[in-house]
N, C-alpha and C positions, 0 to 999 in steps of 0.2 A: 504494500500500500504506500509505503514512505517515496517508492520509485516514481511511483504512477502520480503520486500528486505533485513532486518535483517538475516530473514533466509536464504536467499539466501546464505549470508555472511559465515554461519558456515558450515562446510564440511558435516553432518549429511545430510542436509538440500537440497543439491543440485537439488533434483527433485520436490521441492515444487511448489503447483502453487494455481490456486482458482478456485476451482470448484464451476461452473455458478451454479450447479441447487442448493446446499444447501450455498452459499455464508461466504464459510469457506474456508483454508488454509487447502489444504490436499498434503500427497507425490502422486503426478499424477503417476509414476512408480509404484506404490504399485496398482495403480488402472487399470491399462494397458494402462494409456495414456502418448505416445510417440512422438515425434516427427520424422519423418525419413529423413535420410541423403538428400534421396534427393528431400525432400521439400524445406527445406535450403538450398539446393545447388539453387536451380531452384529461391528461390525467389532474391538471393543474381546477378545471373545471369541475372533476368531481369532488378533488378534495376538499374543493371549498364549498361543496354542498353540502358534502360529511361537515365539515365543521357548520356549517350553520344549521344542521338536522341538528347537532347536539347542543348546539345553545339553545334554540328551542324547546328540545324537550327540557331541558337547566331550568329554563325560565315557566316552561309549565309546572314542572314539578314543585319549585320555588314561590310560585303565586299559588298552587291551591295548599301547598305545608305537606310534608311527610306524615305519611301516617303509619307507617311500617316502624316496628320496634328494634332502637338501636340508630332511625337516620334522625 
């Protein structure tokens, strides 16, 4: 890990990643593996649904009061 974030760091380096099957530090762009726009967008999208499903239920729970013994 300490390799991989090194490189990360220098501009050369930006598509570095580690390929699972020989468990080496290779450029993934050189190899055809990419990420696309809109997998990031989609993952970034749900997770801020999740966070906002569970303040919601926070704040439901919070305005009618615990009634379960021990909250």
């Amino acid at each position: 890990m300490t390799e991989l974030r090194a490189a990360h760091k220098t501009d050369n380096e930006k598509w570095v990643g580690i390929d699972t099957i020989s468990n080496k530090i290779e450029d993934n762009f050189k190899k055809g593996i990419v990420e696309p726009a809109a997998l990031v967008s989609h993952v970034i999208k749900s997770g801020s649904e999740l966070a906002n499903l569970i303040l919601r239920v926070d704040r439901i729970i919070s305005a009618k009061g615990s009634k379960l013994p021990g909250l």
